[in-house]
N, C-alpha and C positions, 0 to 999 in steps of 0.2 A: 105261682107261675105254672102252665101247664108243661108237659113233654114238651106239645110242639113250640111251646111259644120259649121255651128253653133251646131247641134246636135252632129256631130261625135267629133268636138271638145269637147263641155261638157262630153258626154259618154264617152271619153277617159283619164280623170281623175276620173272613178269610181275604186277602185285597185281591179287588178287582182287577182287571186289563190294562196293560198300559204302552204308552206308545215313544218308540224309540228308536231315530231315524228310517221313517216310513214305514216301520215294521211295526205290529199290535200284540206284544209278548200275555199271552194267561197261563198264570198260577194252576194247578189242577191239584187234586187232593192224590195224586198216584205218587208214590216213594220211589227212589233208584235204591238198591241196595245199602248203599251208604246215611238211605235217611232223609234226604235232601228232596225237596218235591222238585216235580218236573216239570218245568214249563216248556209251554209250544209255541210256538210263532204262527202268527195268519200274515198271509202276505195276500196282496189282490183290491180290486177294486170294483164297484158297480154289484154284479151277482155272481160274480168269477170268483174265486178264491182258493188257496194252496194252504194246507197246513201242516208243519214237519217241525222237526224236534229240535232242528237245531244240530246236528249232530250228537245230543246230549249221551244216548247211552252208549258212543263209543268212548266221546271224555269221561263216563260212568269207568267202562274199563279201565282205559288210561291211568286215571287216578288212583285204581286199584292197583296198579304193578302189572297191567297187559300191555303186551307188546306180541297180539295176532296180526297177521298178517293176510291182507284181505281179509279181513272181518266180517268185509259186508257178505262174502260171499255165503258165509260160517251161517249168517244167518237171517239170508232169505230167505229160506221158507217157513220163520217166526211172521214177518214183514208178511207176506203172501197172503198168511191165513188171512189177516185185518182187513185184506183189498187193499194193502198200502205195496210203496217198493220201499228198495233202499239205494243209493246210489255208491259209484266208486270212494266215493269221499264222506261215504258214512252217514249221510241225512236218510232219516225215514219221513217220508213222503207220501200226501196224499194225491191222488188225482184231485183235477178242477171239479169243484163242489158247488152249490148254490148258498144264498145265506142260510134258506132253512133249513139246512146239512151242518152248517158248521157246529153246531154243538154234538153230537154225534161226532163228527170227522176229529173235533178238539180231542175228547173222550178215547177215540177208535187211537189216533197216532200218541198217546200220553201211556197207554194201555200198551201198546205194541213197545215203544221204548222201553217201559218198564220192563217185557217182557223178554228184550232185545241185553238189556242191562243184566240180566240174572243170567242169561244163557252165557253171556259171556266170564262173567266173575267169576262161574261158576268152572269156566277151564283155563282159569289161570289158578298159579300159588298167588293170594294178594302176599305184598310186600309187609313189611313190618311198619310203615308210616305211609302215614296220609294226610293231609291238610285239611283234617278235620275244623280246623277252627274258624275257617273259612263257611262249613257247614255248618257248623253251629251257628253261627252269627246268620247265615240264612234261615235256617229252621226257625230261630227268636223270633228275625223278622216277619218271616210268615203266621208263625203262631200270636204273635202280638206287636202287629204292626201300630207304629209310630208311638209303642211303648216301651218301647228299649232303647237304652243311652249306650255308650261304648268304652272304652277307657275311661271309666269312671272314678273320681276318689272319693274316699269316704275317710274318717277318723277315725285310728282305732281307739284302744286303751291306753298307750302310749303316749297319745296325742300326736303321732307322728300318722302323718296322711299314707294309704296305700290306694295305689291303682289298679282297680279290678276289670276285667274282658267286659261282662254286662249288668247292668245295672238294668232290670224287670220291672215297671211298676203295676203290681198288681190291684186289685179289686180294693175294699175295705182296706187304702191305704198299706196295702204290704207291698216288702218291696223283696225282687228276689237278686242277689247278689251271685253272679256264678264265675267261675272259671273254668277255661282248658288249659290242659295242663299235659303236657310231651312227657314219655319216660328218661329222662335226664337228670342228674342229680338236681343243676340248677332252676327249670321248672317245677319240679315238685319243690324245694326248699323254697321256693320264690311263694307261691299260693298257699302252703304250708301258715307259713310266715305273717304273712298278709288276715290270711283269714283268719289265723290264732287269734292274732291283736284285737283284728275287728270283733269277732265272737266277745272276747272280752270285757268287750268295750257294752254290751249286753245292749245293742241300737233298739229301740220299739219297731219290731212290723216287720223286720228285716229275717229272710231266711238264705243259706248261704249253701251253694252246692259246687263241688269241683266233679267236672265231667272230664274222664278219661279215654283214651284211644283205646277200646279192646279189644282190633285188632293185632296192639301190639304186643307184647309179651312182659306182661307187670307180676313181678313177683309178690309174696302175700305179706312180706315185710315193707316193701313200697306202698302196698293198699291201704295196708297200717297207720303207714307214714301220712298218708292222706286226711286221716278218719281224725285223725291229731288238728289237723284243721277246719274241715268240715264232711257234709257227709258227700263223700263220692259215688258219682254216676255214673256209669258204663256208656257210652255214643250210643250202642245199640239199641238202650231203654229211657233214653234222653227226652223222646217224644213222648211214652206212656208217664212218665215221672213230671211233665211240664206239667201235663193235661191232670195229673193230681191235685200238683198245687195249683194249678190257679182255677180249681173247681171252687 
């Protein structure tokens, strides 16, 4: 197989557009901080068309532990540079575009959010928790769409069934088995637990990863506790580690 015919393959498993009362939401390959791609909305009809975020990188801050005020005003003149605005209620917005603008315009408001997104995390303290797992289970889906299961159970050594976050099925019949996992005693003993048995249980094809919050504050005898079950993944490096295995 050549590079490109390797590229077009990968890029063909990114999912397409999709439509969700009257609205045409696309995937784009641009990151908010947190990891999670960003989608835009096209709204319009005929050769007219409007395309904005969604509000996405102020819920980007949000999520982080921001709580600016007027925001939007913080940063309009990110929004400006693009030829986009931003409005009081925090959408970044295109003007009316033609069809053979929209890709471009997709690109220009995905681009501008992302960049909207950083400027803001960047003047807050984030908080110690985030609802990563909500992101991850996005990220899967994007990375390997309609090959990921959800609460999944598997058999360990035991013989006693454990329910794992995702169930991956990969390429040449592997299968990736993950969890997230909160700094709490009872999440970490829970995936601990779980993934011990299974390891055990020595499944064919099957690899097992526990993804952590590293924005939280995990001490090195917690990480420890981790590695006892399987090998642990940082949120931050969740995307470069997917794109390993399932190369």
């Amino acid at each position: 197989m050549s590079i490109r015919e390797a590229v077009a393959s990968a890029m063909a498993t990114w999912p397409g557009s999709y439509e969700e009362e009257g609205r045409t939401y696309v995937p784009t390959h641009y990151l908010y901080p947190s990891n999670s791609a960003i989608t835009v909305v096209v709204e319009g009809s005929g050769t007219s068309f409007v395309v904005h975020d969604d509000g996405g990188a102020i819920d980007e801050a949000s999520a982080a532990g921001g709580k600016l005020e007027k925001a939007h005003r913080l940063v309009g003149h990110i929004v400006r540079l693009f030829g986009l605005n931003i409005g009081a209620e925090g959408v970044i917005r295109s003007p009316i575009v033609p069809a053979d603008q929209l890709a471009a315009t997709v690109v220009l408001v995905a681009n501008a959010s992302k960049e909207v997104a950083h400027d803001l995390t960047q003047r807050i303290q984030p908080r110690s928790y985030r609802d990563f797992r909500s992101e991850l289970s996005k990220l899967l889906e994007i990375k390997f769409p309609k090959h990921v299961s959800r609460n999944f159970a598997l058999l360990g050594a035991s013989n006693k069934p454990h329910r794992f976050d995702h169930l991956v099925r990969l390429a040449d019949d592997r299968q990736l088995v993950i969890d997230a996992v909160t700094n709490d005693p009872s999440s970490i003993n829970a995936a601990v637990v779980a993934h011990l048995d299974l390891g055990r249980a020595k499944p064919s094809g099957i690899e097992q990863r526990i993804v952590y919050d590293d924005l939280e504050r995990w001490s090195a005898a917690d990480l420890n506790l981790l590695k006892v079950g399987a090998r642990p993944v940082a949120f931050s490096q969740v995307g470069e580690v997917l794109d390993r295995i399932a190369a």
